[in-house]
C-alpha positions as CSV (number, residue, x, y, z in Angstrom):
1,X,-49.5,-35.7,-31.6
2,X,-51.7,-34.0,-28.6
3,X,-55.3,-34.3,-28.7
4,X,-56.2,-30.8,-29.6
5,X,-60.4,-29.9,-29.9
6,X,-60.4,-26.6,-31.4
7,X,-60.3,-25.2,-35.0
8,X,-60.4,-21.6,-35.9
9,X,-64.1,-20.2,-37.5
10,X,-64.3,-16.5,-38.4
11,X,-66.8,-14.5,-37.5
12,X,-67.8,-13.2,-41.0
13,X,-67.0,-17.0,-42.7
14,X,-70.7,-16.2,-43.7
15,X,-69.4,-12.8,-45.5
16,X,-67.1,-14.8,-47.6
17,X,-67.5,-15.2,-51.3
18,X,-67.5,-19.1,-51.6
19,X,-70.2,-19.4,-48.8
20,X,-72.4,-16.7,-50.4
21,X,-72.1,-18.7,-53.8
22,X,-72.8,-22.0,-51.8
23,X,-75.9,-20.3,-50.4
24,X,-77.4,-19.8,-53.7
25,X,-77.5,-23.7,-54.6
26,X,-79.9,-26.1,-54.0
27,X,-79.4,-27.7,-50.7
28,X,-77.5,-25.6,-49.5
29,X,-77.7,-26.0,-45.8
30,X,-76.8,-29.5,-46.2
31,X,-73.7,-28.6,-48.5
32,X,-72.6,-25.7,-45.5
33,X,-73.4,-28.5,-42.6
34,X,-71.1,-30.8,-44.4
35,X,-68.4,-28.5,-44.6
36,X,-68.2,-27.7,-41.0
37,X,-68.2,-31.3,-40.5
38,X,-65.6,-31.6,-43.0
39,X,-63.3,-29.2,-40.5
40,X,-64.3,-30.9,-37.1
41,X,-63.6,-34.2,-38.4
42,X,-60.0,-32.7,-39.9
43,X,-59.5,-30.9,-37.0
44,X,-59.9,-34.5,-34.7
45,X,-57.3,-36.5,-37.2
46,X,-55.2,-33.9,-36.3
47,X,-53.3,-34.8,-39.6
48,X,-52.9,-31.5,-41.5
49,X,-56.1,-32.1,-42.8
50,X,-55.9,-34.8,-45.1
51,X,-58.7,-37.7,-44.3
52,X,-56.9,-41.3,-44.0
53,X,-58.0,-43.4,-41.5
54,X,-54.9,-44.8,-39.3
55,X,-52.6,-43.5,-41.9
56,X,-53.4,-46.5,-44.5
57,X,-57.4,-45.7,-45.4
58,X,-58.3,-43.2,-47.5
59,X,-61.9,-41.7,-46.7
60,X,-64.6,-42.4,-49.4
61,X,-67.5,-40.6,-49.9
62,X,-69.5,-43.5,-48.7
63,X,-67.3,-43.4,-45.3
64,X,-68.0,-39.9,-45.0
65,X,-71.7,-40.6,-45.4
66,X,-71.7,-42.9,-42.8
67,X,-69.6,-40.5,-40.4
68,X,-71.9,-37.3,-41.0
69,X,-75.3,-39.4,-41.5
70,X,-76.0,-37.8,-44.6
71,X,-77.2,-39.2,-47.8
72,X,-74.0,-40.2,-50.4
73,X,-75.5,-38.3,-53.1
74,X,-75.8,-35.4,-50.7
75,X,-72.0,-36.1,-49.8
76,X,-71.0,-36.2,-53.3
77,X,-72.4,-33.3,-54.7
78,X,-71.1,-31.0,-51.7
79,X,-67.3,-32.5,-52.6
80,X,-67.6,-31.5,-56.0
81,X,-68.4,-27.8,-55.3
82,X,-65.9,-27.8,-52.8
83,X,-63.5,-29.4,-54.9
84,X,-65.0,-26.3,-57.4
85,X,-64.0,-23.3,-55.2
86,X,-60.7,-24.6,-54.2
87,X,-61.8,-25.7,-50.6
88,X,-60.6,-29.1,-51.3
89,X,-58.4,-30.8,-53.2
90,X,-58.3,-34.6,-54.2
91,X,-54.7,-35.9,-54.3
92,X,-54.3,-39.6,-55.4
93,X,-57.4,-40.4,-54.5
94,X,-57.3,-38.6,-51.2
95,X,-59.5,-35.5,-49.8
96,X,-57.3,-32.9,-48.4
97,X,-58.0,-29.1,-47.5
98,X,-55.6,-26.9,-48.6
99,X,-54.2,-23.9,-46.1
100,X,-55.3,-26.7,-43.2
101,X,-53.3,-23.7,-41.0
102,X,-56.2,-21.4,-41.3
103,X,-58.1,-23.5,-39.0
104,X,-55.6,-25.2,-37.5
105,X,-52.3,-24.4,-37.1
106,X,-50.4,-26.8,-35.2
107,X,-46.9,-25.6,-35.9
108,X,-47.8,-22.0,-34.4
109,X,-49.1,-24.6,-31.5
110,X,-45.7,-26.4,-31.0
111,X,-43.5,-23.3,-31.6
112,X,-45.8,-21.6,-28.8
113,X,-45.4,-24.9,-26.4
114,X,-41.7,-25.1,-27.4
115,X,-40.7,-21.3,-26.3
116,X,-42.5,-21.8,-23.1
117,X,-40.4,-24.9,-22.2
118,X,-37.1,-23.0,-23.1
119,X,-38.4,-20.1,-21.3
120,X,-39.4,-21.7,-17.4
121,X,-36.1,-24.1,-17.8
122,X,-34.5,-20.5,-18.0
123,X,-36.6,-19.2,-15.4
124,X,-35.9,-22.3,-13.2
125,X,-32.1,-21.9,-13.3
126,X,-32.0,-18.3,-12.9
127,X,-34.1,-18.8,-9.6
128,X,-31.6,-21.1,-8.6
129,X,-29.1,-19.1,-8.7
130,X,-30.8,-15.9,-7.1
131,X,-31.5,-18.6,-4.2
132,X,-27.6,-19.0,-3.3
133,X,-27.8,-14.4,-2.9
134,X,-27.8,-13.0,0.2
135,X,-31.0,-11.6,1.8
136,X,-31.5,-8.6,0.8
137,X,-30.4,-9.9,-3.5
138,X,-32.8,-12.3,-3.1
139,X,-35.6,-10.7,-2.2
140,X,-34.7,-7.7,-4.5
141,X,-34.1,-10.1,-7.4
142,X,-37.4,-12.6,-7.0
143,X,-39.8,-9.2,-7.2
144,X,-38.4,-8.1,-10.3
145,X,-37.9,-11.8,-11.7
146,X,-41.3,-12.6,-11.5
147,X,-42.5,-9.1,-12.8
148,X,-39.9,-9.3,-15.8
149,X,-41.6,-13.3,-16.5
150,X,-45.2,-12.3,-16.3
151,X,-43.9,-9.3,-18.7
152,X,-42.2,-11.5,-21.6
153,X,-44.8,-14.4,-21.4
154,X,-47.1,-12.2,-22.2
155,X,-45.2,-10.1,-24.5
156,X,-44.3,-13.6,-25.8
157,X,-48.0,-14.6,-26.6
158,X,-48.9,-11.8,-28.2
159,X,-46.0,-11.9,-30.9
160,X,-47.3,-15.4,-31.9
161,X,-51.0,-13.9,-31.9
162,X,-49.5,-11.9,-34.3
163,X,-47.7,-14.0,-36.6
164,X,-50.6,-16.3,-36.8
165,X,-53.1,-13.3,-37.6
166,X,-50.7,-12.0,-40.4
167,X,-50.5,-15.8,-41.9
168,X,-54.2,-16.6,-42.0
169,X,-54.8,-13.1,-43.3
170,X,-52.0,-13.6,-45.9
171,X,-54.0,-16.7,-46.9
172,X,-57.4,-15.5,-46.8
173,X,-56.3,-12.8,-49.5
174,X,-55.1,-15.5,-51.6
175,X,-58.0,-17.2,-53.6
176,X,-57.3,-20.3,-55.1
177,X,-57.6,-20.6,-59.3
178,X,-60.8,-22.8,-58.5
179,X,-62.2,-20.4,-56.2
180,X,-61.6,-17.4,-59.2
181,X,-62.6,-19.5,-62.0
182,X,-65.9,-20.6,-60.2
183,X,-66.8,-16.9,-59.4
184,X,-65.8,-15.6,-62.9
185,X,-68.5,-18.1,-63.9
186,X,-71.1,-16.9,-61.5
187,X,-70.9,-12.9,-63.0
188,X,-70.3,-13.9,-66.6
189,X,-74.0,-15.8,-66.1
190,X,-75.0,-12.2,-65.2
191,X,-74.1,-10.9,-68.8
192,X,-76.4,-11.6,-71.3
193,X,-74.1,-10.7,-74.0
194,X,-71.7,-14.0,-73.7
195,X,-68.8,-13.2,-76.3
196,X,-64.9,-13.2,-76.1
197,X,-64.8,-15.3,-72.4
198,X,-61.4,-16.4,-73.1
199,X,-59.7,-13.1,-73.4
200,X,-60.7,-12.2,-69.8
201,X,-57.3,-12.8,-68.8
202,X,-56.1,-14.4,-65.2
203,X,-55.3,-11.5,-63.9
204,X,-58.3,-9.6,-64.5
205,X,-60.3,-12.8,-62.8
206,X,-58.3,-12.3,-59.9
207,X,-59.2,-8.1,-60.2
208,X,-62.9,-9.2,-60.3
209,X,-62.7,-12.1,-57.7
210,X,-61.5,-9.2,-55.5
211,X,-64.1,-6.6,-56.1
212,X,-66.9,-8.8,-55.4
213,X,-70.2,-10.2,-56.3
214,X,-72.2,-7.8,-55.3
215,X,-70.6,-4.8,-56.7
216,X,-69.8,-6.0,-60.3
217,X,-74.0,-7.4,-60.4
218,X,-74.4,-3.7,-59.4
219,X,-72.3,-2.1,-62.2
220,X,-73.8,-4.7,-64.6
221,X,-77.2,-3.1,-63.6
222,X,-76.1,0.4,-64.0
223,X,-74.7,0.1,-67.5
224,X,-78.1,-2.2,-68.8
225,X,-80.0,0.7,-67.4
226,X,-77.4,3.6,-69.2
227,X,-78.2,1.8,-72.1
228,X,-81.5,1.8,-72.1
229,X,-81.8,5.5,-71.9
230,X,-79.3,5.7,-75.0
231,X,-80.5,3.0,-77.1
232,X,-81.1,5.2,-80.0
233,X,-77.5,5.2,-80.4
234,X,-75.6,3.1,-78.6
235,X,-74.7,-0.8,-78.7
236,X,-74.0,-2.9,-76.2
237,X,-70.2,-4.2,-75.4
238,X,-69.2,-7.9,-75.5
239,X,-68.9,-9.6,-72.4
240,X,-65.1,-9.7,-72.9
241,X,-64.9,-5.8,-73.4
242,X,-67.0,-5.7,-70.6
243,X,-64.8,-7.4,-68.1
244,X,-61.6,-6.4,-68.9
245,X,-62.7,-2.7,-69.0
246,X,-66.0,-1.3,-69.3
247,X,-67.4,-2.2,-65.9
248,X,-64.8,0.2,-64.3
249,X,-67.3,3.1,-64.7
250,X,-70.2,1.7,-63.3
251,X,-68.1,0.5,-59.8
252,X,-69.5,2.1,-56.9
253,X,-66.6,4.9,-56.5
254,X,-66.7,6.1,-60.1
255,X,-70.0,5.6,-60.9
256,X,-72.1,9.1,-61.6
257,X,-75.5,8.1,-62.8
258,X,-78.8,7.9,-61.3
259,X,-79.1,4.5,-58.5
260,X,-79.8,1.3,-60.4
261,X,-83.3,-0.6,-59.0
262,X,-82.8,-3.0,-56.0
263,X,-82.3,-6.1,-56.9
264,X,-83.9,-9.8,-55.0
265,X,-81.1,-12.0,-53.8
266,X,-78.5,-13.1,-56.1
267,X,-80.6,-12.4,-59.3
268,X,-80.4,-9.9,-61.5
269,X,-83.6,-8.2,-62.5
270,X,-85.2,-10.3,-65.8
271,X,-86.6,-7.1,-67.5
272,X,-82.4,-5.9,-67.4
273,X,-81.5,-8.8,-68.8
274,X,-84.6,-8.9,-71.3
275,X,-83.4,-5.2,-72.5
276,X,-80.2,-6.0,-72.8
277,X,-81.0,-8.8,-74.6
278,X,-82.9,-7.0,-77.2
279,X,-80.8,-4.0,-78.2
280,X,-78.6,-6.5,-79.1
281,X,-80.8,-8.6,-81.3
282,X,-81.6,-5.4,-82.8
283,X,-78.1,-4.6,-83.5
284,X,-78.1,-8.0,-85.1
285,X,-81.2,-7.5,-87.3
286,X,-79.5,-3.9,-88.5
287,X,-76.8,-6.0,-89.8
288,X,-78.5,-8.5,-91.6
289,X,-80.5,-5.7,-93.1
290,X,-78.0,-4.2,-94.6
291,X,-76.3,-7.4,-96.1
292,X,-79.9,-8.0,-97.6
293,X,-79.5,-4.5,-99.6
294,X,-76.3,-5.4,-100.8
């Protein structure tokens, strides 16, 4: 295969969920620094982005220590959180990255190089041709030939633009059942209320994953501070009731209420979480209360 040096990087990779998630652990910069080196070495194996070396060696994390001069403990932990979010996948031993044709699709490549070929041999014998015309055919013929080439080349290169655009973005809005499952487990840590986890279905993961981390740590602040004001009365929902349903009023579009405080980072405020803590327990003590009269 062609030596190709390029691999695709979006502009808002930093936007994206995993990398925001990545940003809150420990070390991170050495965790996102190893990931780019991840896809420039991928992207020089040219090899659909599965690491063997000369088609017989799988890489190891010791190898890849080596390669990228970090520490293997450094190299290990960053696989595993990758390997946690879907960004890699170990297959019989061997680290792959799955959708390799978001950052580098070689087939579009090919299929581009491909038409080109088939397009200038067509080119070339229609010339030939126009060269056996007369005068005044030829000349009319080789101005309109070569506007009429410039025309589909570039008519040509956009269409593959295109159909590359439309398969990355179809793959972007696909998140892996890692990448869901690890950022389920990032907002149910916001919750203090942990009950029912398992009957947040897979679909509604996926309904969350898509919202965002942002927005659901907002609606969690909104309804601790709702209940807060209505303490007297109310109790607070399961984590499970919660997430399948009872966020959906505090979202930014249906929410009516008074602005939740701003919150630092990726934290949620400690006195929310204190609060929310505590009507609970109360609700708890009310019940045990009760049994004690009985």
């Amino acid at each position: 295969m062609a030596d190709v040096k390029w691999i695709k990087i979006t502009t808002d990779i930093f936007d994206d969920e995993k990398i925001l998630l990545i940003e809150a652990l420990p070390d991170a910069d050495s965790i996102i620094v190893i990931w780019f080196k991840l896809l420039c070495l991928a992207g020089k194996m040219n090899n659909s982005g599965v690491f063997v070396l000369n088609n017989q060696i799988a890489y190891t994390d010791k190898m890849l220590s080596t390669i990228f001069r970090r520490k293997e403990s450094t190299v290990q932990m960053a696989l595993k959180t990758f390997e946690s979010f879907g960004m890699v996948e170990i297959v019989d031993g061997v680290i792959t990255i799955p959708n390799w044709g978001k950052h580098q699709n070689m087939d579009k490549l090919e299929k581009q190089k491909a038409y080109m070929r088939n397009y200038m041999a067509e080119y070339r014998e229609k010339q030939t041709a126009l060269a056996a015309c007369k005068v005044n055919c030829k000349t009319n013929s080789k101005v309109n030939s070569k506007t009429n080439s410039k025309t589909n080349v570039n008519e040509a290169d956009k269409e593959l633009d295109k159909e590359i655009e439309e398969e990355n973005n179809h793959c972007a809005s696909q998140p892996s059942p890692a990448a869901v499952n690890a950022f389920f487990e990032s907002v149910w840590a916001l919750y203090p209320i942990k009950r029912g986890k398992g009957q947040v279905s897979k679909s509604k993961r996926e309904a969350l994953y898509q919202i965002g981390l942002e927005e659901l740590t907002r609606a969690i602040d909104r309804y601790i501070m709702d209940l807060q004001k209505d303490e007297s009365w109310r109790k607070p929902q399961n984590g499970s009731t919660f997430f399948n349903s009872g966020y959906v009023d505090y979202l930014d579009a249906n929410y009516a209420g008074e602005t939740a405080p701003t919150r630092t980072g990726n934290r949620r405020s400690e006195a929310a979480a204190a609060a929310l803590q505590n009507l609970f327990a109360e609700e708890q003590d009310e019940k045990v209360e009760v049994g004690d009269d009985c």
